[in-house]
C-alpha positions in Angstrom: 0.0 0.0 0.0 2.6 2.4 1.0 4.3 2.5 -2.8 0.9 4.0 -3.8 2.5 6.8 -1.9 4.1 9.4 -4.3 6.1 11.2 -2.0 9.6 9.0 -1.4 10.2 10.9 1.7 6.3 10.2 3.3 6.2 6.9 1.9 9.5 6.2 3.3 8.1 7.4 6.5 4.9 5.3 6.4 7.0 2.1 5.6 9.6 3.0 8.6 6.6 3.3 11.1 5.0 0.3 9.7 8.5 -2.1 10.5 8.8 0.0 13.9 5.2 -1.4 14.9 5.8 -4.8 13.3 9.6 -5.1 15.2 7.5 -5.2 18.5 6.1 -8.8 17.5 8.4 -10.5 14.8 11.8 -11.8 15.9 14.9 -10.2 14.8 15.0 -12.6 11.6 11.8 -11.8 10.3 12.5 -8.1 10.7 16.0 -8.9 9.0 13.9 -10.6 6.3 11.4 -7.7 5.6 13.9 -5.3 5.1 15.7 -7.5 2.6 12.2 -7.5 0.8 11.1 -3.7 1.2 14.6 -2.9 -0.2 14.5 -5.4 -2.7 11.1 -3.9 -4.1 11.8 -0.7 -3.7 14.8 -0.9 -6.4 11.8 -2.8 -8.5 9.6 0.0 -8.2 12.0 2.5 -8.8 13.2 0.2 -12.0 9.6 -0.3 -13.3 8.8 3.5 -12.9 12.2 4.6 -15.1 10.8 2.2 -17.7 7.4 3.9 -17.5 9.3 7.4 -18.0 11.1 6.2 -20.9 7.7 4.9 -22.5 6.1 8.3 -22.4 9.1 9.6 -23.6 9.3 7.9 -26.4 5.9 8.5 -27.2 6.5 12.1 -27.0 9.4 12.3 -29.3 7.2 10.3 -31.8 4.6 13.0 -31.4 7.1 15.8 -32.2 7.4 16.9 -28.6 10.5 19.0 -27.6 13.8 17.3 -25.7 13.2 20.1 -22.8 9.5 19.1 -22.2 10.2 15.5 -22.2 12.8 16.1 -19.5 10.2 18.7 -17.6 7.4 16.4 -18.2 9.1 12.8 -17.3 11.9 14.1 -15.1 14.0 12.0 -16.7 18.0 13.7 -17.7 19.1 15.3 -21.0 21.0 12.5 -22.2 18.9 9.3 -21.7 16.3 11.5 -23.2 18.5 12.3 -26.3 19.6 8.2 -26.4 16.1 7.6 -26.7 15.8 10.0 -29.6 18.4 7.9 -31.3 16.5 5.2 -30.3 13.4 6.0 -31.7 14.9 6.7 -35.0 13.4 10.0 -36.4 14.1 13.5 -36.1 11.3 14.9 -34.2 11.9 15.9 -30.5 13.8 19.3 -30.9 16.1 20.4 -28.0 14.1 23.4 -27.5 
């Protein structure tokens, strides 16, 4: 529930609060082990996420959109949005 969270540092919060309660009951193993999976899934959030950007910014370069409002629009940096360009083959997506 807490990744439908979209602020990192709140969500970070609600999961840390979450294990605190949880530490009172599990053993120090099964703590051990939820953190291993909350970190584990974090890095697959944050993976599957990236792709998601790099979707829309694809689509946007196909549509003629500019390299600066891909980046403002999918947060994603200059030069993975100019490797997608590349990618994507045709010269729409203007830097400016």
């Amino acid at each position: 529930m807490a990744k439908t969270i979209p602020d990192h540092a709140k969500r970070d919060a609600c999961l840390a609060a979450a294990v605190a309660l949880a530490s009172r009951y599990l053993t120090k193993n099964q703590e051990k082990n939820i953190l291993e999976v909350l970190k584990v899934g974090d890095y697959l959030f944050d993976l599957i996420a990236d792709e998601g950007k790099k979707d829309v910014a694809r689509e946007m370069l196909r549509a003629g959109e500019t390299v600066f409002r891909i980046i403002q629009y999918t947060k994603l940096d200059k030069e993975t949005v100019l490797q997608l360009q590349k990618e994507v083959g045709e010269p729409y997506g203007v830097l400016m």
